[in-house]
C-alpha positions as CSV (number, residue, x, y, z in Angstrom):
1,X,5.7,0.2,-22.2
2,X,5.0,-0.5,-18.8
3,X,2.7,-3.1,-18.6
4,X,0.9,-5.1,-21.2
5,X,-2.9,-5.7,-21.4
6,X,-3.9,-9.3,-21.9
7,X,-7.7,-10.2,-22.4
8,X,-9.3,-13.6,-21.8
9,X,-13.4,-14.4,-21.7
10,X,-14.5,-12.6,-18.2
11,X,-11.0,-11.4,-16.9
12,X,-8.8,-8.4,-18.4
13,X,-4.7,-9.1,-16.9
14,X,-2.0,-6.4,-16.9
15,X,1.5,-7.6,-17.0
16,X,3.6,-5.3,-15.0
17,X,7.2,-4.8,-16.6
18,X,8.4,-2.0,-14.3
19,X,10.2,-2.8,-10.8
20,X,8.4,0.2,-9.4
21,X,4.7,0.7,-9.1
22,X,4.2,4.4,-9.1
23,X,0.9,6.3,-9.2
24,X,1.3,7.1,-13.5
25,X,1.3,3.4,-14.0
26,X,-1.6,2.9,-11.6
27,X,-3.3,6.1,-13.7
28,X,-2.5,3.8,-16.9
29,X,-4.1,1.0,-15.9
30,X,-7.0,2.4,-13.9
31,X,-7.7,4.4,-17.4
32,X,-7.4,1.0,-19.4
33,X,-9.8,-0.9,-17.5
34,X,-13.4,-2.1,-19.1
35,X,-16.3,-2.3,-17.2
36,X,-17.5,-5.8,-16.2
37,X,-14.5,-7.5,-16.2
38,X,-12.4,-9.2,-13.4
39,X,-8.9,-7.5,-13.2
40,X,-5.6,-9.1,-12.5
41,X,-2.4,-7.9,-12.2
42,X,0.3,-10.0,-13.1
43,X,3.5,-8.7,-10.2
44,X,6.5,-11.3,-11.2
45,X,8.5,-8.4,-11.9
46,X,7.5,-5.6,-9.0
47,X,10.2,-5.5,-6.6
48,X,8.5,-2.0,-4.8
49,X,5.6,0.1,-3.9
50,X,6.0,3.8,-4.7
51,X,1.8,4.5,-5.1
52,X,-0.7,5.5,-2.8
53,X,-3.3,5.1,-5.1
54,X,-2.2,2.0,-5.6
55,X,-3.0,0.8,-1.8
56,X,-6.5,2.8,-2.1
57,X,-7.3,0.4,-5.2
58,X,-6.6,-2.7,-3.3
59,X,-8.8,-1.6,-0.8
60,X,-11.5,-0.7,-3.2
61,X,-11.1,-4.2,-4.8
62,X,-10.6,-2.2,-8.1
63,X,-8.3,-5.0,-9.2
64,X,-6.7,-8.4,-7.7
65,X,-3.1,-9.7,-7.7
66,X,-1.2,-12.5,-8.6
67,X,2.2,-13.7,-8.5
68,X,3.5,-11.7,-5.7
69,X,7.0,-11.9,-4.5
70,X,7.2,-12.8,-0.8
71,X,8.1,-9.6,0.8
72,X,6.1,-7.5,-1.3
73,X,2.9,-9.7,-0.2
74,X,4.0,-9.7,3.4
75,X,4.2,-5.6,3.0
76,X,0.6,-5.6,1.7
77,X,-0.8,-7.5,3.8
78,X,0.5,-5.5,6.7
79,X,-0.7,-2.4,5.6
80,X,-3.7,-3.6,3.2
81,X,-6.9,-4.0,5.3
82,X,-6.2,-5.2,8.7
83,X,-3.5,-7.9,7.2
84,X,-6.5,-9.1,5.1
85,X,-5.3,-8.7,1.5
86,X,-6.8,-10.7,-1.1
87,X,-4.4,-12.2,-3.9
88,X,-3.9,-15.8,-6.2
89,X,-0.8,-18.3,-6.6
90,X,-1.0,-18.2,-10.6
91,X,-3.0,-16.8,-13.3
92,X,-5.1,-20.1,-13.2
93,X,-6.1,-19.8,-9.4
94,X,-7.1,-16.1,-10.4
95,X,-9.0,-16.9,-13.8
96,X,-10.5,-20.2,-11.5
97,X,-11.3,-18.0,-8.2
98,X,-9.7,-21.0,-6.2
99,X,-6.4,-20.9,-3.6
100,X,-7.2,-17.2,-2.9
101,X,-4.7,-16.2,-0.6
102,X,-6.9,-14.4,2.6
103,X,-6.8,-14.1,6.1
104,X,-2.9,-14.0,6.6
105,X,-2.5,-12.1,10.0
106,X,1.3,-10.5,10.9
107,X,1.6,-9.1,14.9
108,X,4.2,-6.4,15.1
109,X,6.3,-7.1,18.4
């Protein structure tokens, strides 16, 4: 399986297993989401973007992020919503709401 579906009090977290987020996986996840939860998604092991719909459910705030590699959070936050991508450290900074990453701004020279 691609991902694995975790569930703690308020907050349901998908643990990405493929290297490659494609639009079927975002299609599985976006199907396996419950209302009224906070959604997380676990990215250790993403190395690459391959998803459109993807980028349009960051900027729907559909779910949040975690445990980004560096240059797939520099990538996002480029092309995410004016630079202002919002992601967490750890799992405990998103389950706690606290050291959201915000506000990082990148110039193109």
């Amino acid at each position: 399986m691609s991902f694995l579906r975790q569930f703690a009090k308020s907050e349901i977290v998908f643990i990405i297993n493929d290297k490659i987020i494609k639009d079927s996986l975002v299609k599985k996840i976006i199907s396996n989401i419950k209302p009224g939860y906070k959604i997380g998604l676990d990215m250790k092991n993403v190395k690459s973007l391959n998803s459109a719909l993807f980028l349009k459910c960051l900027n729907n705030n559909v779910f949040k992020l975690y445990n980004l590699n560096s240059e797939l959070l520099t990538y996002l936050s480029i092309v995410i919503k004016d630079g202002k991508l919002k992601s967490y450290m750890d799992f405990q900074d998103f389950k706690e709401n606290k050291r959201e990453l915000i506000r990082r701004r990148f110039l193109i020279a």
